[in-house]
N, C-alpha and C positions, 0 to 999 in steps of 0.2 A: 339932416346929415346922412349921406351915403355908408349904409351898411358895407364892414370892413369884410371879405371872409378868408378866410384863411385854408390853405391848402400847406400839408407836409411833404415835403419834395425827398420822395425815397427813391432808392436806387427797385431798379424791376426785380433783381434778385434776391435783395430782402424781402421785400413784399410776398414773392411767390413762395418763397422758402419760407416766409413766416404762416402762410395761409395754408399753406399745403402741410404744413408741421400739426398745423391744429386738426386742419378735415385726417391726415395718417389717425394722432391721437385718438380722434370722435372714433373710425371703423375701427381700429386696432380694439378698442374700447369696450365700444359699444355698438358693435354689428357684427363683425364676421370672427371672432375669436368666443369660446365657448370660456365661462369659470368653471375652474378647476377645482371648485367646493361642490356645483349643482350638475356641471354641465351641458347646461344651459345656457344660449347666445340670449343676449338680451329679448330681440322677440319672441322666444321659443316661450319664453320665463313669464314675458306681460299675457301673451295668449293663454297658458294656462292658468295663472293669477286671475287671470276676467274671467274666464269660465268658473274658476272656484269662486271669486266673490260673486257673479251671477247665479251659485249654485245648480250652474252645469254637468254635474257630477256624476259620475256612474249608477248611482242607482234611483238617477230622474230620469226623464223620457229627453228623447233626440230633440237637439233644439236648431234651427237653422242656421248655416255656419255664415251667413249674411249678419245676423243680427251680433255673431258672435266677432265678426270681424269688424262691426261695427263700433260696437265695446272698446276693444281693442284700440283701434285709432282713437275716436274719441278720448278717450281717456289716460291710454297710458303710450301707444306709440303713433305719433301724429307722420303718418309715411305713407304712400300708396296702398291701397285695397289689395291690389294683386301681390305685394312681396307678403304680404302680412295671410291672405288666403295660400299661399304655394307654402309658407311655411307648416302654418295649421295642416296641410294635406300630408307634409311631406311627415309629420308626426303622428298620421294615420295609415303611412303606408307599411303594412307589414314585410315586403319584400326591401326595404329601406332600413326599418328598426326592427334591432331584436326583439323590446318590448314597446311595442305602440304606446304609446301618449295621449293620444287621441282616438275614439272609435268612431266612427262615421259608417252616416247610410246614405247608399249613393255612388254614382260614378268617381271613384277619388286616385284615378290613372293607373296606370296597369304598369306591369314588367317591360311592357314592350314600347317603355316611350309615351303612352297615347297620354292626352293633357284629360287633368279632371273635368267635371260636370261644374258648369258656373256654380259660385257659393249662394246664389237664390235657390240652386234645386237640392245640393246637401243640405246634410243634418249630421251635426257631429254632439259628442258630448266629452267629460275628460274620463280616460279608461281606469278601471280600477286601483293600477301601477301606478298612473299620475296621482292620484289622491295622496298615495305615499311621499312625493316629492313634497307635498303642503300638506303635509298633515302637522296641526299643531301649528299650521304660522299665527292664527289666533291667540297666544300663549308668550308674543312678543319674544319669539325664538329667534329672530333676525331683524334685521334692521329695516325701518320705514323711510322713502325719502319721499319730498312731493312731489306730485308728475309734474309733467312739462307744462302745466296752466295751473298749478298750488290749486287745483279745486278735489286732488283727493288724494292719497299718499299708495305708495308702491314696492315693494319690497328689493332690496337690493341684491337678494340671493332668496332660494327655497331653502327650505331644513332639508329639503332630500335624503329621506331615514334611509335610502340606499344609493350606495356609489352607481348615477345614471351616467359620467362619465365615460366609465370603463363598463360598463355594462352596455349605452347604447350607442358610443362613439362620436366622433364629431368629424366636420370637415368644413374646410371654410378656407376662404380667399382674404387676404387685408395688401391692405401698404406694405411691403418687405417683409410680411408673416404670410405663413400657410399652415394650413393643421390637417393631418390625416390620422385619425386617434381612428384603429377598428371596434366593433362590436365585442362584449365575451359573453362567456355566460355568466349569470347571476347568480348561479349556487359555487362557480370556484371564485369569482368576485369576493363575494361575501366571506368562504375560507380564508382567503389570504387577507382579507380585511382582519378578520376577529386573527389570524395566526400572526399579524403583523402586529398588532395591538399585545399579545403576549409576549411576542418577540421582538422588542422594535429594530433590532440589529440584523433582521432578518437578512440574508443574501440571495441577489435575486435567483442563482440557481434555484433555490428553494420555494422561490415565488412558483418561477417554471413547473417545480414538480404538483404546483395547485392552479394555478392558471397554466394550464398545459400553450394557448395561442390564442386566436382569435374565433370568435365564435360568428360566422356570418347568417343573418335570416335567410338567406338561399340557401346554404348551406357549404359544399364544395367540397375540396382539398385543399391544406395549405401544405407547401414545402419548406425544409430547411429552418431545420432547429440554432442551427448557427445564425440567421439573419434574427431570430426573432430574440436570442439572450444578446443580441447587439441592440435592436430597439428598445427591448427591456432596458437593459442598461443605459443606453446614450439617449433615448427619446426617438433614435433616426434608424432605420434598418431596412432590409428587403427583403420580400417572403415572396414565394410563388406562390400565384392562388388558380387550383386549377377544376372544371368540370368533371362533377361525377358523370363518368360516362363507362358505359356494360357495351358487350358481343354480343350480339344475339345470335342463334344458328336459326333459319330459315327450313321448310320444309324438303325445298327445289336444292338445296343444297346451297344455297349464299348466306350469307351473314349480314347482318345491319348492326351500327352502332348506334346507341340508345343512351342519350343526355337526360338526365333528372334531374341535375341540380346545377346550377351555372355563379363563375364567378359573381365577387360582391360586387354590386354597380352596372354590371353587363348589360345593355340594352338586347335582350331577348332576338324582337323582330329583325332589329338591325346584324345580330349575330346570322340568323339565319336566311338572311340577304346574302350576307357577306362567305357565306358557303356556297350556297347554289350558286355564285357569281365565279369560283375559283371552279365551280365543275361544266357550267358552258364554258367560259376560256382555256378549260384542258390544261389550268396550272397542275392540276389533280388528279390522275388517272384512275378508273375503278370504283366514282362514285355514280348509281343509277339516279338516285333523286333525294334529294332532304324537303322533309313536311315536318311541320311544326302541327303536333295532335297532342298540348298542351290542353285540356279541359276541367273542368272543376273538381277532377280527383287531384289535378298536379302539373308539374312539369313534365314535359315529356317532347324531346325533339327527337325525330326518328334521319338516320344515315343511310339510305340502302343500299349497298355494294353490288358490284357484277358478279357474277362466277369466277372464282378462283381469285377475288381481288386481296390484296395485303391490309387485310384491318387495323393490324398493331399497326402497319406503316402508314396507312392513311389518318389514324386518328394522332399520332403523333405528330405529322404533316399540319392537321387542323390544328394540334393545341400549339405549336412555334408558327402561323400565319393567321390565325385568327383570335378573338375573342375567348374563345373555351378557354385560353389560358391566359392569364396577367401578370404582369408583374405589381405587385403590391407594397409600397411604399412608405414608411412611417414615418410620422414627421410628430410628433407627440407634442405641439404648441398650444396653450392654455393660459389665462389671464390666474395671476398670482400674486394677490397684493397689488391690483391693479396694474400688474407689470406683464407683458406676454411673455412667457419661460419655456425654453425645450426642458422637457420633463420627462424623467426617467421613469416606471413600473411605481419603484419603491417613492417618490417623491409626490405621484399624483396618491397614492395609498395614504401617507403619511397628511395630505393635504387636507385628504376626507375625512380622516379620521379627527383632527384638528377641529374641521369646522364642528363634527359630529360631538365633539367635547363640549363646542360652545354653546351646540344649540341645545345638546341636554341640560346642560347646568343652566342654562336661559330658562328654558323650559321646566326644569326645578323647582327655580328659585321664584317665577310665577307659581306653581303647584304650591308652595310652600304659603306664599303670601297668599293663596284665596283660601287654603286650608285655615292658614290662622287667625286668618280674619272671622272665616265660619266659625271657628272652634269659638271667638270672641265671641260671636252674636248667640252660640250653644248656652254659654257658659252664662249670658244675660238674661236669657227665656227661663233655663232653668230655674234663676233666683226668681226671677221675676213672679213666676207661678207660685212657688213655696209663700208670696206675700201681694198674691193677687187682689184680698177684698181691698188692700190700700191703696194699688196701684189704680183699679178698677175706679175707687172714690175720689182721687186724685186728679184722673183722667177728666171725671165727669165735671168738675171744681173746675177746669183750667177751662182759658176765654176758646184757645184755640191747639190747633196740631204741634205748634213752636212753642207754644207756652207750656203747656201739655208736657214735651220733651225739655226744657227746661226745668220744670217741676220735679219732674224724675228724677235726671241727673243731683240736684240740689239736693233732694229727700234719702231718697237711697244710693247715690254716688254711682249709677249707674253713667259707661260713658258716652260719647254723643250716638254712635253705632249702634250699641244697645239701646240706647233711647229711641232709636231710630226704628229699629225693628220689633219695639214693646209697642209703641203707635200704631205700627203697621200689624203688629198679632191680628187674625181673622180668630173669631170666638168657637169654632171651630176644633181648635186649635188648644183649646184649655179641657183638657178630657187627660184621664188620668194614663191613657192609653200613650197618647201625645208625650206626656211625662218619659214613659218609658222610651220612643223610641227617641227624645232627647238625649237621653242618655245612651242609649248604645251609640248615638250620631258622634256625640260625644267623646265615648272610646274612640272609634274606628280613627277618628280626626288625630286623637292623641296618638294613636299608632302609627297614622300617616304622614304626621309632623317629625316624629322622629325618624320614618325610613327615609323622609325627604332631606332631612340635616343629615342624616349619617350618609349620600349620596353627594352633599355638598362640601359635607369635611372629608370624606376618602375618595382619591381619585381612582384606587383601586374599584369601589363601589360604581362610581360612574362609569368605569369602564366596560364594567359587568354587566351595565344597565344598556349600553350600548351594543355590546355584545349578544347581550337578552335577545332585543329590536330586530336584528339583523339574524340572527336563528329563524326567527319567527318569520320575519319577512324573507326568509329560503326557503322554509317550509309552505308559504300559501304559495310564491311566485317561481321560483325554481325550476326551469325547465330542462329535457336533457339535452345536449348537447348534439348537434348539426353537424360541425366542421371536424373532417378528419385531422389531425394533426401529423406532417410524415416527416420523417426525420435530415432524409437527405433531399436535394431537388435531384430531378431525373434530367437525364443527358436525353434530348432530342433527337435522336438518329436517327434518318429511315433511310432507306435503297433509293438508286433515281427511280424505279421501275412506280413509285408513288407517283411523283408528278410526272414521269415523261412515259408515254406511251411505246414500247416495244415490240419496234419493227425495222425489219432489214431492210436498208437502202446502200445504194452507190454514193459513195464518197471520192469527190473529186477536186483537186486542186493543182492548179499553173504555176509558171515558174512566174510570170507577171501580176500573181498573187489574185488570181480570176478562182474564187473557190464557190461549190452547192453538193447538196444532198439532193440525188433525184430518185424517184423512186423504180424500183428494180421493175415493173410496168413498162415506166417510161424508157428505162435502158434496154427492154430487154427488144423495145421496138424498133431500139435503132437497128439492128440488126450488125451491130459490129462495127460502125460508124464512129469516128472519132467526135466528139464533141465541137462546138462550135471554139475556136479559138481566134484571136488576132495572130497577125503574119510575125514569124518570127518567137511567139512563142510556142510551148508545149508542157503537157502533164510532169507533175513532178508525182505528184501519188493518187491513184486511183485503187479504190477498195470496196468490196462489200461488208458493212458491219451496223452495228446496230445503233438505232438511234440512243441505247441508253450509256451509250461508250465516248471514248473523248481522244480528240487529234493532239498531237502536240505538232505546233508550224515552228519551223525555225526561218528566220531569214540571214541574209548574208552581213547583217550586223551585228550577229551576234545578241539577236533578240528574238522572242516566242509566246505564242500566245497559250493557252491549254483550254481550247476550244470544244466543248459538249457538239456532241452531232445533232442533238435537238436543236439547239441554237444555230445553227448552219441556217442558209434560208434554200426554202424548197425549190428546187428549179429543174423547168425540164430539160431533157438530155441533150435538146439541141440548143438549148439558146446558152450563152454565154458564162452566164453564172455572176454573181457578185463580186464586187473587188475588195480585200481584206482591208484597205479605208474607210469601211462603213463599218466596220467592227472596230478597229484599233487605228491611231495615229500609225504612220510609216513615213517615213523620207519615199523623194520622187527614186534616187536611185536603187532605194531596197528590193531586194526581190528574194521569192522564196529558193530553198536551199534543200527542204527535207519535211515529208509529212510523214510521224507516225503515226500510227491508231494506237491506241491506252485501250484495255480493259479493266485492270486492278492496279491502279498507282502505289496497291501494298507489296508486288510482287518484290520478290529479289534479283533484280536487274539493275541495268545500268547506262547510262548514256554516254557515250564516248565522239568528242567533237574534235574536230581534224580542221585546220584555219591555212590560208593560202603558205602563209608563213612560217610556216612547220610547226606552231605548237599543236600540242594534242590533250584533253584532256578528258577526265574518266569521272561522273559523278552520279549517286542513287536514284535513281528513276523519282522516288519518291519524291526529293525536292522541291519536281516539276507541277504537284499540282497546285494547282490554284483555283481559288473561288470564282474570282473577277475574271474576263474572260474583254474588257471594254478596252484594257489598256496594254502596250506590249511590254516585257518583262524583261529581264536581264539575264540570258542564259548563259552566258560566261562574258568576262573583259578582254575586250579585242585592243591591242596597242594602236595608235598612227597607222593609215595604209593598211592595216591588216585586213579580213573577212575570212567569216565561216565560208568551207567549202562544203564539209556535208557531216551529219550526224547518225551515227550510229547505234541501234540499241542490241545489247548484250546479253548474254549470262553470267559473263567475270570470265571464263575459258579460253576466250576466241583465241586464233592467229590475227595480228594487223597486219595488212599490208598496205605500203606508202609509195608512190611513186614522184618523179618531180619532173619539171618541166626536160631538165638536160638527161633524163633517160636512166637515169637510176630508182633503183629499185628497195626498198628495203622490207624486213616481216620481222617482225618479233613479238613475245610474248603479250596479251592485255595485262597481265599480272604485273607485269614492268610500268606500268602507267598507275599512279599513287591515286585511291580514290581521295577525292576533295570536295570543298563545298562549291554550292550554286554561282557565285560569283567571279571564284578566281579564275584567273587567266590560264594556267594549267604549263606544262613542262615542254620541252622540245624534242619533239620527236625522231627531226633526222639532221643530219650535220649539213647544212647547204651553203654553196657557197655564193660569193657575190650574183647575184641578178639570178639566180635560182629560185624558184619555188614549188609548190604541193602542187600538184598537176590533177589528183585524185588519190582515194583510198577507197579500202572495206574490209570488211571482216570474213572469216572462214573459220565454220567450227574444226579443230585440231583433227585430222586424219579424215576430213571432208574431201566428197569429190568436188569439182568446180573448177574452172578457169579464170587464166588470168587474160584481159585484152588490152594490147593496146593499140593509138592511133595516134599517128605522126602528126608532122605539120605537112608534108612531103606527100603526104599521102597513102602514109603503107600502113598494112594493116597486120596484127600478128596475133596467135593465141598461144600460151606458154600452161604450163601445168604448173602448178603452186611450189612444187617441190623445188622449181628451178630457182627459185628463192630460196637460199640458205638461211634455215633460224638466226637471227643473230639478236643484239638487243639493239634495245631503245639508244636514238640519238647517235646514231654512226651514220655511216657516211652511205652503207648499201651497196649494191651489184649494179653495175651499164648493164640494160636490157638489151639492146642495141651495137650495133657493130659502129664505133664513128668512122665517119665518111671524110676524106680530106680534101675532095673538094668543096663541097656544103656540107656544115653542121644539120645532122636534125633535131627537132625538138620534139617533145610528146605533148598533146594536148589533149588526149584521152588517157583514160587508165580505166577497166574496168572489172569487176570480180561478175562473175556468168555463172549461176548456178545448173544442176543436169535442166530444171525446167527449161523452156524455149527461153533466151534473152533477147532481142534481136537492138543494134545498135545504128542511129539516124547520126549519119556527117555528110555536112554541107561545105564544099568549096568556095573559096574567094571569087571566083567567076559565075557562080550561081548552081553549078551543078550539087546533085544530092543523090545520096546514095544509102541502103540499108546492108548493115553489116551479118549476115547470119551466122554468128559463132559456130552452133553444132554443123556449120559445113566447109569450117575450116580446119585444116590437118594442124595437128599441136607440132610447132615449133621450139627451138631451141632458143634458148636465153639469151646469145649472143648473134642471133640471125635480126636480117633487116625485114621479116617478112615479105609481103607482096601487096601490090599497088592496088588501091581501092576502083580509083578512076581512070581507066583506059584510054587516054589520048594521049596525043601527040605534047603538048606543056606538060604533062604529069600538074594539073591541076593541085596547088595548096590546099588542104581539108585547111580551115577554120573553125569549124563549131561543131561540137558532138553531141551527145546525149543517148541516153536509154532509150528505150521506148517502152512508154510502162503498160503494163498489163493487167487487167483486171485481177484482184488475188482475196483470199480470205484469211484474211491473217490472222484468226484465231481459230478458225475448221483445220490447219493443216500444222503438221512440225514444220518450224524453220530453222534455219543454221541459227538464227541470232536468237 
């Protein structure tokens, strides 16, 4: 008959959910979460257990950590050689634990990453600390389970006579847990253990005032006493933790900065990769060289700076981009009644002190039971001896050793234990000497049976007893403390002159948004040469300034970038230069409108924009800066149809003046123009009417010299003196600059403000001619004159397109009007 078999038909999502519930369980369990009684992840616990029952111990000789990792599997964790050697190691590294666990001889990895020496060529033992975790498991002070193959049994926690939780931390990965418990030290550990146990209502303020933070074996700094009574309290917090680092003064007159001690976890090597990598790429300016002259006195990374470089600014630089500084994270997860629990200061305190109740009163109440069983077996020899010749003849009468002990019992009522140990007497042993120190044995037991009950009927007594433990073990193990503790975290600031190198170059950029930094070399060769441009455009700003300064671009959307001159790209003076699409998004029709140069975005100034459509508005310079420099920005809301025409920067004093396409003129106060924020759209500046609009503007400091020009569509050309603008205010209607003509209208398609320096102005005719306008050699005209004709022929040629012609300037070497 064909065997029937049988298969269960589940759905796949059961299946996996139920398999994967169990393997969570197993690591949450029993791998990557530390108990909140010992401290200890399950392998940390079998590895030292093997060593103590091999008698490994601190004060035998090195034994080889093959043989010891062998133990290990074998016996109580049946898992890979190598998880089970990297943990053994990681409990000998000093720069990992406050207080090692393990001592080892031998290659057992370094600070900087390097992997240990195979576990055939160490040799480790358990360090004197560890012994503490197991002292007394003999004493059935915690519970035995049997290993993974019932051939030998394993303990399910340490007695751990001191909090190694909190004293040497934990860290681990599970299923939807993670635990970042730091290091402290062991002598304020212990404080607030015994202060807790007097006080159990303690508040963690008061914890803080004895565990001041975290104690790391590197050492460091931590910041930010606010993050850390948030961990305390909630389990979860963030502390800065950052490198002891010193100035040094140099002989030649430079300085180097000097690393001793480095955050907890830091990979050493890899930190000082990751410095000399930001000093070739020139993120860093003012660094000569980093060496790492770390040798068996210590740590010790060396910085060495140029002449005259910014130390505070460069080491502040390294601690916000590199390693030297962390951010350190608390995440306080711990097995709790076999349950993973975020755990507060006072919860893991109260935990230990808990188990430390039970494993004294265990540990008692064994003491108790061998004492009175002694004091039993005392109290049989003694009789025994006072009526030795019967026992002695008694002895020799009986067939054998049971019969013997029987006899006894029956005769003199002695009971089986006693009998036990009258058999076993060596004759030795019956000398009147013997007698005595039966009797003092005797005492001592009677007085140690009752300190032992008066410890199991007072819990006050047990608590004493515990408290005892823990004095004692600060007084052998106690070390001072490492980590500074500081109270605020420190604000990151430094100058650009840290990362960007300063140096004067030319700054230039086109109206079709063609913009580079070339260097004042390269410009100075051109010899006065305009740059390379395409047909049809031309410069809108061209400057010398410093690469540690910043542009602002506007374009005719009413959008801007606030671009660093280091980030420009380098180009020489004749070739083309880059297109602002390689830095920021742009529409095809956008084009630029206005570059200024930025040296202090704190100053008090102000940006004043002038849009086709008369509005104008007035907003704090400061606004404008910005981090990101990738994406364009929003420098005011332009309605339908609208565009910026040009932007202005200020002192708040200026004269505006506005002109529009039909030849009116207006000037009034900046102060009439409402400062507002970065976004809005802004107020109306002149009253225009249908098919009207803003032709140009600019500014004029109040009782400034300078001209006004303008330029037809007809072709004429005029210069007026500012005055012939009547003050008037915002949003009126303004002065005809112009005489109308009634045979043809003209229109203005220039408007421009000319300071005493040279201005000179480029307009080009509909028919192709071109012509340069030289201001200082045109006689000042009256406000209602048509001027005179630019282009000399017989059509009187239509101008169509104008512009400045920009000239090189230093706009921060000289006073200007704005």
């Amino acid at each position: 008959m064909a065997k029937t078999e049988k298969y269960l038909d589940l759905p796949l999502e059961e299946v996996i959910g139920d398999r994967f519930g169990r393997y969570s369980k197993y690591i949450i369990q029993d791998r990557a979460l530390p108990d909140v009684r010992d401290g200890l992840k399950p392998v940390q616990r079998r590895i030292l257990y093997a060593m103590h029952a091999e008698k490994n111990t601190h004060e035998k000789n090195f034994r080889k950590a093959a043989k010891t990792v062998g133990t290990v599997i074998g016996n109580y964790h049946p898992h890979g050689d190598t998880s089970v050697y990297e943990a053994m190691v990681r409990m000998s590294q000093e720069w990992k634990m406050r207080h090692i666990l393990v001592e080892m001889h031998g290659n057992n990895g370094s600070i900087d990453g390097d992997p240990p020496a195979a576990m055939r060529y160490t040799e480790g033992r358990l360090s004197s600390i560890a012994s503490e975790l197991l002292k007394d498991i003999e004493k059935e002070t915690v519970e035995f389970v049997p290993n993974f193959d019932d051939t030998t049994a394993e303990p399910t926690v340490l007695p751990a006579k001191f909090p190694n939780l909190l004293a040497n931390g934990s860290t681990g990965i599970s299923a939807g847990y993670a635990t970042d418990i730091p290091p402290h030290n062991l002598g304020e550990v212990i404080d607030a253990v015994i202060r807790k146990i007097d006080k159990p209502n303690l508040p963690t303020d008061e914890l803080l005032n004895i565990i001041k933070g975290p104690d790391f074996p590197t050492g460091g700094i931590v910041q930010g006493r606010a993050g850390l009574k948030k961990a305390y309290e909630t389990g979860k917090g963030k502390v800065v933790v950052r490198s002891k680092a010193l100035v040094e003064k140099l002989r030649n007159g430079r300085e180097q900065i000097v690393v001793e001690e480095l955050p907890y976890d830091v990979n050493k090597a890899n930190l000082v990769k990751k410095m000399d990598e930001l000093r070739a790429d020139k993120k860093v300016e003012g660094i000569l060289e980093v060496r790492d002259e770390t040798d068996r006195t210590g740590l010790r990374i060396v910085i060495e700076l140029k002449k005259d470089a910014n130390s505070d600014g460069i080491l502040k630089y390294l601690y916000k981009n590199t390693d030297l500084q962390i951010a350190y994270h608390y995440n306080m997860v711990a097995i709790q009644d076999k349950t993973p629990s975020l755990l507060s200061l006072s919860s893991i305190i109260e935990a230990y002190i808990a188990h430390q109740k039970e494993v004294v009163t265990r540990q008692t109440r064994f003491d108790l039971n061998r004492a009175e069983t002694r004091a039993h077996i005392v109290e049989g020899l003694i009789k025994a001896i006072s009526i030795l010749d019967e026992l002695i003849a008694l002895i020799r009468a009986s067939k054998d050793k049971q019969d013997a002990k029987n006899s006894i019992m029956k005769t003199f009522g002695f009971t089986e234990r006693q009998a036990e140990a009258i058999v076993t007497l060596q004759l030795y042993r019956l000398t009147n000497t013997d007698i005595t120190a039966l009797e003092g044995e005797a005492e001592e037991l009677r007085e140690q049976i009752a300190k032992l009950k008066a410890i199991l009927d007072s819990e006050k007594k047990l608590l004493s007893t515990i408290k005892s433990e823990l004095r004692q073990l600060k007084k052998q193990y106690a070390t001072p403390r490492k980590t500074v503790i500081e109270d605020e975290i420190e604000e990151l600031d430094f100058n650009i002159d840290v990362t960007v190198a300063s140096e004067d170059v030319i700054v230039s950029v086109t109206r079709d948004g063609y913009m580079k930094r070339t260097s004042l070399r390269s410009y100075g060769a051109s010899n006065g040469e305009e740059p390379a441009m395409k047909e049809q455009d031309h410069l809108i700003g061209l400057s010398e300034i410093n690469t540690t300064d910043n542009v602002l671009v506007f374009t005719n959307k009413g959008k801007y970038i606030s671009l660093p001159v280091h980030a420009m790209p380098e180009i020489r003076w004749k070739d083309i230069g880059q297109h602002i699409s390689n830095i920021a998004t742009v529409d095809s029709d956008e084009h630029i409108v206005r570059i200024i140069p930025i040296r202090n975005f704190k100053e008090s100034k102000y940006l004043v924009f002038l849009t086709k459509n008369g509005m104008i508005k007035r907003s704090e310079l400061n606004l404008y800066e910005a981090q990101r420099y990738t994406r364009m920005l929003i420098a005011l809301n332009l309605k339908k149809e609208d565009e910026l025409l040009d932007v202005f920067l200020t002192k708040g004093e200026q004269d505006i003046f506005i002109a529009s396409n039909k030849g009116y003129g207006l000037r009034f106060k900046e102060s009439d123009i409402p400062v507002i924020g970065q976004r809005a759209a802004g107020v109306k500046s002149m009253a225009l009417q249908a098919g009207e609009h803003i032709v140009g503007g600019g500014t004029v400091a109040h009782k400034a010299k300078g001209s006004l020009l303008t330029v037809t569509k007809r072709g004429a050309q005029k210069k007026m003196k500012p005055e012939e603008l009547k003050m008037a205010e915002r949003a009126q209607r303004g002065q005809i600059m112009f005489r109308e003509l009634k045979t043809k209208q003209d229109k203005l398609i220039g408007f421009f403000i000319t300071e005493v320096e040279k201005t000179d102005i480029f307009v080009e005719a509909e028919n192709g001619q071109t012509a340069i306008i030289h201001p200082e050699e045109l006689p000042f005209s009256e406000r209602t004159s048509n001027g005179s004709f630019i282009f000399h022929t017989k059509d009187k040629a239509a101008a169509v397109r104008t512009h400045k012609i920009i000239a090189c300037s230093k706009p921060f070497a000289q006073k200007s009007n704005n």
